[in-house]
Steps between C-alpha positions, in 0.01 A plus 500: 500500500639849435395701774472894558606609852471876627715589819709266346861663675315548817557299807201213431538603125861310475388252725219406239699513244754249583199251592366576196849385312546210740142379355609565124291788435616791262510857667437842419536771757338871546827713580507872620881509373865366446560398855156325463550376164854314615355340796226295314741424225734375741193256577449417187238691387439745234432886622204679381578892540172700663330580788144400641344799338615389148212345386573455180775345595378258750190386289771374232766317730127339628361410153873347431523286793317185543427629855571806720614543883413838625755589805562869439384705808340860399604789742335823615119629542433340162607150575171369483417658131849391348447165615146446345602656167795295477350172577228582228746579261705166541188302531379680180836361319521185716096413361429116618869468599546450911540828678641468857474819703621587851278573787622458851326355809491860705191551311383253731567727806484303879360158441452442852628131446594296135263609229522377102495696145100562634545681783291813450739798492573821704835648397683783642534796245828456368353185317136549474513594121569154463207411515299615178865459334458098580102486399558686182799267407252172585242593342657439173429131573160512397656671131715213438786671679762268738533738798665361819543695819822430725519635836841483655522579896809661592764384341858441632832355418850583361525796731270705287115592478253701767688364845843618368358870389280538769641326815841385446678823305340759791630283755816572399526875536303456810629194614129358621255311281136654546183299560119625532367420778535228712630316166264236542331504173571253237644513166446312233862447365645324126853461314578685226586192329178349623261737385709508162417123417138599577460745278672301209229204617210751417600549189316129486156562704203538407338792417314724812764344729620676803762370718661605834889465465623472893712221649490620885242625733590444829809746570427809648603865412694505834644144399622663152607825660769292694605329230562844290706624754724223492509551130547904604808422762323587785412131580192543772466822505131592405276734665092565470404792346116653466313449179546890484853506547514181206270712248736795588818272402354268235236748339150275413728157491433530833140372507579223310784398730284534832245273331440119639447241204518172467462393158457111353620422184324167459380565193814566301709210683167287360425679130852545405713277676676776689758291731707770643790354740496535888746793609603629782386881474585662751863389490497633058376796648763566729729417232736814460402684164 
C-alpha cells in the first residue's frame, strides 16, 4: 500500500512511518521544510512539501495514496477550522480509500472509572472542537467513504512527547516536577511506537471505526510526575501545585492533565490485532532524554 502521512517528521509522525516501512508499505510525507523533508527521507519515505492549509495540495497526495494517516496537529484559535477543512480535502482526494484521523481520549474528560470508544463525552476546551471535527470525518461512511478515528492517550517514550515539554524540561530550571492536585488522577498512557503500529493497523478497519489507542491506565499523575523528575535529575523531587498555579504554568494543557481517565482499548486489541508488548513505563519515562 502506498500510504500518505501528514505530521510525518513529528514525534508520532516518524514513529508511524517506520511501522509503516517495517510492514512494507510505500510512504509519502506532508513536510513544512528541509529539516522536515530529511527526516522522513531518512525513514524512507518520500516528502511532500505543504502545510495543512494547502488544500490543494493535500487533496492530491490523498487521491495518490491508496490510504491516508492524518497526524498533523493545527495550532492557534483556528485549530478547529483548519482541521475540518483539511480532513475534507484529503478525504475528497482519498474518495473510498481508508482515512485514519487522530482524535485523543481527553475528549472523554474524567471517566470516573474504565469507559470504551462509547463513553459519552465532556471535554475540556482545549479539545472540544474535536468533536464535530470527528462526526464530520465519520459521517463519510454512509457516502462510501473509509473513515477511521484513532484516539491516542498520552503518549510517551524516547524522552520526547507531552511529559518531557511539560513536566520534565521545567523541572529542570526549577529543579521540581509539578503535579495538580493531590496527583491522584489517572492517565491513560501509550508508546510512541505502540500507537504507531495502531495507526498503520487502521489503515485495514472497517469503515465508521473508532478506536481508543492506550496501553496503561492505572499509573497516576503523581506516579508519572516522579518518574519525570528522575528523567529531569532531580530524582524525587516533586511538589503539588493548584490547578490555578498548573493553568498559570501549562496554559489550557492544564485541564487535560488534571483530568482522571481510564480508557479500554478492547476493541482495537480485538478488531485489529493490536498486541502491543508489556513495558515498564514508568522506568522509559524516567529514562534521561
Amino acid at each position: 500500500m502506498k500510504a500518505f502521512v501528514t505530521g510525518g517528521s513529528g514525534y508520532i509522525g516518524q514513529a508511524t512511518i517506520a511501522a509503516l516501512r517495517r510492514g512494507g508499505h510505500e510512504v509519502t510525507a506532508l513536510v513544512r521544510g528541509e529539516h522536515g523533508a530529511q527526516a522522513v527521507s531518512g525513514l524512507g519515505a518520500t516528502p511532500v512539501m505543504g502545510t495543512l492549509a494547502d488544500l490543494g495540495v493535500l487533496r492530491d497526495a490523498a487521491a495518490s495514496a491508496d490510504g491516508v494517516i492524518h497526524l498533523a496537529a493545527a495550532r492557534g484559535p483556528q485549530a478547529g477550522q483548519a482541521d475540518r477543512d483539511a480532513a475534507t480535502a484529503m478525504q475528497d482526494g482519498a474518495g473510498a480509500s481508508p482515512y485514519v484521523h487522530t482524535g485523543g481520549t481527553w475528549i472523554y474528560g474524567n471517566t470516573r472509572g474504565l469507559v470504551a470508544e462509547d463513553a459519552p463525552p465532556a471535554p475540556p476546551a482545549l479539545v472540544a472542537w474535536r468533536l464535530d471535527n470527528e462526526k464530520q470525518v465519520l459521517a463519510r461512511a454512509a457516502a462510501g467513504g473509509r473513515p477511521v478515528v484513532v484516539m491516542p492517550g498520552v503518549v510517551y517514550g524516547q524522552g520526547a512527547g507531552l511529559i518531557k515539554q511539560f513536566l520534565v524540561d521545567p523541572a529542570r530550571d526549577r529543579g521540581v516536577v509539578h503535579y495538580i492536585g493531590d496527583g491522584a488522577n489517572h492517565w491513560s498512557l501509550v508508546h510512541v511506537d505502540d500507537i504507531a503500529e495502531l495507526y498503520a493497523l487502521a489503515l485495514g478497519a472497517s469503515a465508521g471505526s473508532v478506536y481508543a489507542g492506550v496501553t496503561e491506565t492505572a499509573l497516576t499523575m503523581a506516579e508519572v510526575a516522579e518518574a519525570a523528575s528522575r528523567a529531569a535529575g532531580c530524582p524525587g523531587r516533586t511538589a503539588s501545585v493548584s490547578l490555578e498555579q498548573a493553568q498559570a504554568e501549562m496554559g489550557p494543557m492544564a485541564d487535560a492533565f488534571a483530568l482522571d481517565q481510564q480508557v479500554d482499548s478492547a476493541r482495537a486489541r480485538a478488531d485489529l490485532g493490536w498486541n502491543p508488548p508489556a513495558r515498564d513505563v514508568l522506568t522509559e519515562i524516567a529514562m534521561p532524554a
